[in-house]
N, C-alpha and C positions, 0 to 999 in steps of 0.2 A: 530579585523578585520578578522585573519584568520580563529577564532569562525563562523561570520557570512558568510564569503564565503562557507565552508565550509556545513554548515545549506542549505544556497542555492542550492549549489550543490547537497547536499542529496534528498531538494525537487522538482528540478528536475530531477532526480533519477526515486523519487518516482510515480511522475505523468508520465513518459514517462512510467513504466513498468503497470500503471493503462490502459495506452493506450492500448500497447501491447493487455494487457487483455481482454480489452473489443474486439479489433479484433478476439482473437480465440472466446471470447465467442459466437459473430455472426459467427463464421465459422462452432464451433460446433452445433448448429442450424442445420446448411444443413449437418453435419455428420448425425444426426439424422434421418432428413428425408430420405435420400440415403439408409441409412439401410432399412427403410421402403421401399422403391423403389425397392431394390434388393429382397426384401423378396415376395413380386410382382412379378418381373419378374421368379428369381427362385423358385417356389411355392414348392422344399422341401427342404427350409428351417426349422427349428425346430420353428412352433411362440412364444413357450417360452420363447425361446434363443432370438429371436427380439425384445420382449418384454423388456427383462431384460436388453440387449444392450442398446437399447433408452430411458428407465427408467433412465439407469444408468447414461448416457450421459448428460439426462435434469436436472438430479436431481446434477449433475457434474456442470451443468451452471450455477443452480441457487444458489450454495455453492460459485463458485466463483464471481459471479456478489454480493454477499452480500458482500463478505469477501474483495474485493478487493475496496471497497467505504469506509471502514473500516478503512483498518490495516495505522499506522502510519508511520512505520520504513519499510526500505529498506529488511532488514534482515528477519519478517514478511513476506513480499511481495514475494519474494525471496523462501520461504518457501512453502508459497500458490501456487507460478509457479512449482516449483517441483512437489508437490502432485498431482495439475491438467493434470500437464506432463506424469507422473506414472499412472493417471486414464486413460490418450489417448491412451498412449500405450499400454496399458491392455485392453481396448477396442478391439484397433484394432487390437490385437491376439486374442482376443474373437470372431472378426468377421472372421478373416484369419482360425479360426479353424473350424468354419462354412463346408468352403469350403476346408476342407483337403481332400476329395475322390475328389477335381478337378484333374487332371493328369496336365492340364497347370499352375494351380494357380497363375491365373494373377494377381488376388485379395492380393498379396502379395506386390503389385506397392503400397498399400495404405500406406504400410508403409513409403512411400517416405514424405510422411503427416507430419509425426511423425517425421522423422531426419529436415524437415527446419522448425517446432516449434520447435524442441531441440537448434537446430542454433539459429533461432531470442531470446529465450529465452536468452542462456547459451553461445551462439558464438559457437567457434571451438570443445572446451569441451562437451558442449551439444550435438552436430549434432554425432562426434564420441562416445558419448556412447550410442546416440540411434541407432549410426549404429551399436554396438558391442550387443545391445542387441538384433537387431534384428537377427544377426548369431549366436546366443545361443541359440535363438527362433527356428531359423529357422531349425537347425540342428537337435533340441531336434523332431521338430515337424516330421521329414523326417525319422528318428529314426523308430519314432512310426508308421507311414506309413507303413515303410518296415517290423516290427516286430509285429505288430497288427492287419494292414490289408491287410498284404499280397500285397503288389503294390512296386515295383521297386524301385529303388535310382536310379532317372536321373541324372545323374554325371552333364549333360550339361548344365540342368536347375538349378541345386543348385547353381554350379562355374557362372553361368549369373545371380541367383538374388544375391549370396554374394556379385559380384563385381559390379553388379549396384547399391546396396546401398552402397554398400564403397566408390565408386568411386562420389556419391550424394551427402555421409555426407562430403567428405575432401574438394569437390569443395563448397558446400554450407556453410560450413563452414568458409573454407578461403576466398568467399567473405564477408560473416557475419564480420569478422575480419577487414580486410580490410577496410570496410564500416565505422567499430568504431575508426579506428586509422584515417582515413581522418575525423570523424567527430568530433575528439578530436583537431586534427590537427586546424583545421579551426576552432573550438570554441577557441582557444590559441592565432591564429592569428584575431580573432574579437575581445579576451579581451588585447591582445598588442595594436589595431589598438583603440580599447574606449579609452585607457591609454592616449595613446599618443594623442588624441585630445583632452582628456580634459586637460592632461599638457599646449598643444596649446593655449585652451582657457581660460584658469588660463592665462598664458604668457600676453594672450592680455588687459585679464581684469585690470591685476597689471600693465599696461603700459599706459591704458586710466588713470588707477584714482589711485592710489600709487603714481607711478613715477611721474606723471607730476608736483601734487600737491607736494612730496618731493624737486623735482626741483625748484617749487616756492619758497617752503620755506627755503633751501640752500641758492636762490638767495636774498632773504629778510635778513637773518641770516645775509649774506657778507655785503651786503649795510648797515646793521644795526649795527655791527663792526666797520664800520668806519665814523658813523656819526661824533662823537668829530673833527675826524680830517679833515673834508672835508666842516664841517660847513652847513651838508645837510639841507635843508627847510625843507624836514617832518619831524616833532618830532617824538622821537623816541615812544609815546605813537600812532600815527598813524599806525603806524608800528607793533606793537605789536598785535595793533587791524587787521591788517592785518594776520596778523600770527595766530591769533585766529580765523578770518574766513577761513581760509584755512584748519585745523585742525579741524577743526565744519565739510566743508564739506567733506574733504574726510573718516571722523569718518561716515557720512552718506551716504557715497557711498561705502565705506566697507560693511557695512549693509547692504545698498541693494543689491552687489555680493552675503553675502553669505545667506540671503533670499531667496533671487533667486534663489542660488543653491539649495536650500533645500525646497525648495517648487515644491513639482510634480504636483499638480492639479491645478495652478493660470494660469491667462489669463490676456493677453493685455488691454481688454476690454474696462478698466477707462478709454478711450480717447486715441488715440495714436494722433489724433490731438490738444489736449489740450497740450497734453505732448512736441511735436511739437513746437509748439506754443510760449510755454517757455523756451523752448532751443535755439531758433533764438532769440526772444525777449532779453533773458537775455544776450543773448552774444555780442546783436546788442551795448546795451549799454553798455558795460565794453568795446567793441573793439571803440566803434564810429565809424562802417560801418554800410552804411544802408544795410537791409538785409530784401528781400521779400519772404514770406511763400505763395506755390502756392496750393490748394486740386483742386482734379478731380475725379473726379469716386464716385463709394458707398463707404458710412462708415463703414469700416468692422472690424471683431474685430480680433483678433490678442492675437497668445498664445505668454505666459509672453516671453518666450527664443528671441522670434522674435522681440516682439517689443521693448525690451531692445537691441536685435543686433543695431535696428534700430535708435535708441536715440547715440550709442555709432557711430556707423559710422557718423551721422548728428554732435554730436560732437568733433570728431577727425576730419573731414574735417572742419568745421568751425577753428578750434587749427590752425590747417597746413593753412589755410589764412589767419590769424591774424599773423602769426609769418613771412610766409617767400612770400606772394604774392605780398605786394602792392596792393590790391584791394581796390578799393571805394563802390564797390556795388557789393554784391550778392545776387541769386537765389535759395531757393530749393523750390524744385517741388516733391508732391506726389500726385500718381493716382494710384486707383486700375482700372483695364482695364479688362474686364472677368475674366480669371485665374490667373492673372499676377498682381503683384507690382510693380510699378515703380517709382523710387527715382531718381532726378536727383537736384546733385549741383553745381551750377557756379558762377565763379566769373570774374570778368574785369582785375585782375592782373596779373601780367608779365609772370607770366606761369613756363613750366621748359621742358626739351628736352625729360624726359623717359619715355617711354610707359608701358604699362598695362604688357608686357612681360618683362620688365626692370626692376617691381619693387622691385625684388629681391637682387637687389645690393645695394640697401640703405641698407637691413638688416647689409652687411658688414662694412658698417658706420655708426651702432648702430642707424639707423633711421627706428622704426618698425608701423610706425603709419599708412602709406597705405597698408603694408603689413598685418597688423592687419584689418584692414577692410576687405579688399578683402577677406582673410580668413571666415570671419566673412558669409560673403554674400555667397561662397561657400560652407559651412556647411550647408548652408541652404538650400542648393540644388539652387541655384540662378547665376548668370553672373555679373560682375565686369567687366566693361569699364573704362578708362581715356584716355581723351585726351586735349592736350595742346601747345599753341603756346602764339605769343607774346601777344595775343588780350583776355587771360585768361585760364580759368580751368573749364573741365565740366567731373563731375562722374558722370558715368551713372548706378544704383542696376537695376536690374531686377530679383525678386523673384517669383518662379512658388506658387499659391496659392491653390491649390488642394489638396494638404497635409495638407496644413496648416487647411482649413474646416472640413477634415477627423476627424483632430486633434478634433477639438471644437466639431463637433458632437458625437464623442467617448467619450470624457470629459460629455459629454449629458446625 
């Protein structure tokens, strides 16, 4: 397991510093042209010297655009960002030395270039050593100024470009930093915040179909203990055969959690009113309520996660009115309505006093079966209503569906 996170994390690594790449490669592009530009505008320029610049730069881009659709490994990539960093910066002494008889040498700003690709590359460490090489450069270069060609050492201008690019690389830098500890940060808090809802959704799935079916079969076990002595009418071969359909299905509702789980490309599709269909139908006759199936809208299809939500909520309310309503008759109702899903189920039984905000405190009396619903519905980015009095029980889903099409179209 720590193999394959790991793996992941390398290839995204890999493919974020591909990005990276491809960004200077178009930026060096327009280094390019600029050099052409300025060799325009200053016309003595050396065009050798331009030539070789822009050669060097192109023939720079298209080393890295090869290398970097290539290399596999971090390390690799990492290697190639170095060398192309080293070529920048050698550039742009190449170009700064151009204009060494400037007495302003504005053209020294470019190097500012060079210290936040050193930063986005390398972080903090990068931006400070391309500011340190630019004060080895620069100093070497002011050297020769003064001993070659005879021009002044501007005290004022060296101490203004050393501490504008120092003062460049530590602030660019420590945002650079910054930027990767918040983004390490919040990639920790998205993989706590998966964790913990698929814990949740595990929680629910073993509460629909484990628990309830174990609960069955406890309660069969007990009665079936003491037939001798109670002289029960069902034979105990009745019984058994019950017990073996209950371990049939949730042997097949196992399976299909962890199918499900493990299936990324499947879709609702098979019918989710067929599907419907048979879960009212079959529960009508094991409870003996009559129970009516309503459709409205278009027939739409539906990815697998959804319309399994939606079989489990339709049958955990059906559960919770067989056991504790008293109803004679129920309702469910589905419609798609434009963007929207809408699920609604009612029944005519006695009802209960707690609200949609309440349902929280049944969890403390080991009752998670609306709780698990509701859940169910908000994960889906959807709204969870109840409401109830003495005249019955009505849940009301309402699922936004515009996701959900994105979904199937991308699946596409």
């Amino acid at each position: 397991m720590n193999t394959s996170q790991d793996e992941n994390r390398d290839s995204l690594k890999l493919r974020e510093a591909r990005r990276i790449e491809r960004i200077f490669i178009y930026h060096r592009w327009l280094y390019s042209v600029a050099i052409v530009l300025m060799a325009v505008v200053y016309r003595q320029l050396p065009i050798t010297a331009i030539i070789v610049l822009s050669l060097g730069l192109g023939t720079a881009n298209v080393i890295a655009w090869y290398f970097s659709r290539r290399l596999q490994t971090m390390k690799k990539q990492a290697a190639l960002s170095l060398s192309i960093l080293a070529v920048d910066g050698v550039a742009s002494w190449g170009l700064m030395l151009l204009f060494i008889r400037e007495p302003s040498a504005i053209v020294y700003a470019i190097f500012a270039l060079i210290v936040i690709e050193g930063a986005v590359r390398f972080g903090l460490i990068g931006s400070l050593s391309t500011g340190a090489f630019f004060i080895v450069g620069l100093s070497a270069a002011w050297i020769y100024r003064v001993n070659s060609l005879d021009m002044s050492f501007d005290v004022a201008a060296y101490v203004f470009w050393i501490g504008l690019i120092t003062l460049i690389s530590i602030m660019v830098g420590m945002v650079v930093r910054e930027w990767r500890k918040q983004r390490a940060y919040a990639e920790a808090l998205s993989t706590e915040k998966t964790l913990l809802l698929e814990r949740r959704r595990i929680s629910n799935e073993l509460h629909d179909t484990v628990l309830k079916s174990l609960q069955g079969l406890a309660l069969e076990a007990h009665v079936l203990s003491r037939v001798s002595e109670r002289n029960d009418e069902h034979p105990v071969e009745e019984r058994a055969h019950y017990i073996e359909e209950v371990c049939n299905s949730m042997s097949q509702e196992i399976r299909g959690v962890v199918l499900e789980m493990r299936d990324e490309n499947g879709d609702g599709h098979e019918g989710i009113k067929s599907q419907m269909t048979g879960i009212v139908e079959s529960w009508s006759k094991k409870s003996d309520i009559s129970a009516e199936l309503v459709f409205s809208g278009e027939v739409i299809e539906l990815p697998l996660k959804l319309a399994h939500d939606l079989r489990r909520i339709v049958g955990e309310a059906l559960a919770n009115i067989q056991r504790h309503s008293g109803a004679s008759r129920v309702k469910v109702s589905l419609a798609a309505t434009g963007e929207l899903l809408k699920l609604e189920i009612g029944d005519n039984g006695c009802g209960f006093t707690c609200t949609t905000e309440d349902l929280y405190s049944f969890v403390r009396m080991g009752r998670l079966g609306l709780v698990s619903m509701k859940e169910r519905v908000e994960l889906a980015g959807g709204s969870f209503l109840i409401s109830s009095d003495k005249r019955g029980t009505v849940i009301s889903v309402t699922i936004p569906l515009e996701k959900t099409q994105k979904e199937l179209t991308g699946k596409q």
